[in-house]
N, C-alpha and C positions, 0 to 999 in steps of 0.2 A: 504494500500500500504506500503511496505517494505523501509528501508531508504536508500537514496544515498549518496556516499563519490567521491566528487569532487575534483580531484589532480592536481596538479602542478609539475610536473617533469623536471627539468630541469639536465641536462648533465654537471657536474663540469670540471675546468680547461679549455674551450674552450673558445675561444672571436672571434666573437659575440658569443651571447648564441642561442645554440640547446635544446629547449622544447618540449614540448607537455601538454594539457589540458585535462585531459578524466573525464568522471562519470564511477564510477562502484554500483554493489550494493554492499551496505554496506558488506552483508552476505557471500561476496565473500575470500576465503581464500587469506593467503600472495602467494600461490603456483597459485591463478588466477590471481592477481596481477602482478606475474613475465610474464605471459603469457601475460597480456596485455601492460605490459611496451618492452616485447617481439616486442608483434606487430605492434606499434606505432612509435617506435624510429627504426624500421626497422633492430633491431639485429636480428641473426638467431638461437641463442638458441643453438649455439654450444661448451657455456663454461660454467664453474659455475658462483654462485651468490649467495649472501646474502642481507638480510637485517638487519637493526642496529637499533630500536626505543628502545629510554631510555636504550644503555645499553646492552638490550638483544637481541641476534642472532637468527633469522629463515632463517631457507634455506633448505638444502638436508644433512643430517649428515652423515659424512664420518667418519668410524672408523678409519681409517689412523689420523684425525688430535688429536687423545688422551681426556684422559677424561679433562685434563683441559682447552678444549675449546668447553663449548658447545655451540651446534645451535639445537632448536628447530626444530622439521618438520612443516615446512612450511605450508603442506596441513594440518595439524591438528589445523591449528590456526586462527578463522575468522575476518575481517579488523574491524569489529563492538565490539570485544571483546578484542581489543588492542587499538586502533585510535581514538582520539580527535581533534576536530575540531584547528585549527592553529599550528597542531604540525608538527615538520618537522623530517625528519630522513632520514637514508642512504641507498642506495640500490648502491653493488658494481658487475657490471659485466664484468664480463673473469679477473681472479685474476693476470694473465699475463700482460694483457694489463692496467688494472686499471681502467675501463670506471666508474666512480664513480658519483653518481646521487644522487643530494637533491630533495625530492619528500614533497611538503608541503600537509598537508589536508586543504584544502580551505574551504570548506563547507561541512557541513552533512546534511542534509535536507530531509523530508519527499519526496517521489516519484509519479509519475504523473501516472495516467492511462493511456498504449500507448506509454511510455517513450520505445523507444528502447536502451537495457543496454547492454554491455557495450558498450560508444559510445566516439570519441575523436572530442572532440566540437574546440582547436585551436593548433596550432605550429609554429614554424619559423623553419629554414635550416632543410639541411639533417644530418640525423644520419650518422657519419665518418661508412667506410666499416667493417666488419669484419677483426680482424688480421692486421688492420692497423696502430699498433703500441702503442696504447696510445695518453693518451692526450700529453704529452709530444713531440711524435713524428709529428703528425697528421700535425702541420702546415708545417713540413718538407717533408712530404705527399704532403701537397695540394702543396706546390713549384715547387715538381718534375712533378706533372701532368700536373701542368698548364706552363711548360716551356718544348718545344718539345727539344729543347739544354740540356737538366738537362741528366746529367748522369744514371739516374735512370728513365725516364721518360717510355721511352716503356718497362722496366721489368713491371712496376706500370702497366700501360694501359693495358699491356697483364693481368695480375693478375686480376684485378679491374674491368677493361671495366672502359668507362665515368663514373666522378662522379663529381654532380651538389654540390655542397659544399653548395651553397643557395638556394636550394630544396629541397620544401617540400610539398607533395602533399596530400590533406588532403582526398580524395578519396580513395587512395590507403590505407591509414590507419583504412581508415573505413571498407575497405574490408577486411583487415586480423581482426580487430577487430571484426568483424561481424563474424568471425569462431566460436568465443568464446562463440556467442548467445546460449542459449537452445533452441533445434529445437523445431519450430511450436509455439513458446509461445514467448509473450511480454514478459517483468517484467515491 
């Protein structure tokens, strides 16, 4: 059986803290990676992103940002051939808004027969919307929603629709997580 890397994502600048806990397998690139922190924290993959271990950038390289900033491609790089067990490092997503994430490796460990991979085992609250501003703005966010007097409250609700600020539904995460499975086969 193939190894597993067990993360700890948590969502920087928010209070309380917005996480999540998932296994992937080890062999999985930084580009699966983003897919499953994709589907977990409930972003919709509609900005860029990077990641920062020790230093070095993986993401999607833009010739626009010049040769003295490089980023690795992502898909060419597997979590098993970077990642050490207690390391932490950064993942930044929508470079607008700044959603910036300490994602620890918790455990690496040998993998079970019947293990279904990737899977996200815990979380608290919900992922802030799309386009809502930044961590910076976010609490000024949740102000306006939650007061029907706020000046901004039904531009927000029209935009937005409801949003449970302390919701988080561990179901639903498993369901987009489970897109990412290989059809017909465990790991």
């Amino acid at each position: 059986m193939s190894k597993i890397i067990q993360f700890k994502i948590q969502l920087l600048d928010i209070d309380p803290e917005i996480w999540r806990r998932i296994t992937l397998p080890a062999s999985f690139t930084f580009s699966g990676l983003h897919a499953a922190i994709q589907a977990v924290m409930g972003w919709e993959d509609g900005h860029l992103h990077m990641f920062t271990v020790d230093g070095q950038r993986y993401g999607v390289p833009d010739d626009d940002w010049g040769s003295d900033y490089e980023v690795l491609e992502e898909a060419d790089h597997r979590l098993n051939g970077v990642l050490s067990e207690g390391q932490k490092f950064l993942y930044v997503y929508d470079f607008g808004d700044d959603w910036r994430h300490e994602i620890t490796v918790e455990e690496i460990r040998e993998g079970n027969s019947g293990e279904n991979l990737p899977t996200c085992i815990a979380g608290e609250r919900a992922c802030p919307p799309e386009d809502s501003g930044g961590p910076y703005f976010y609490p000024e966010f949740l102000d306006a929603l939650s007061d029907p007097s706020h000046e901004d409250h039904d531009h927000y609700v029209d935009i937005y629709g409801e949003h449970d600020p302390e919701g988080f539904d561990l179901k639903l995460a498993q369901k987009y997580l489970g897109a990412l499975r290989p059809t017909g086969s465990v790991q």
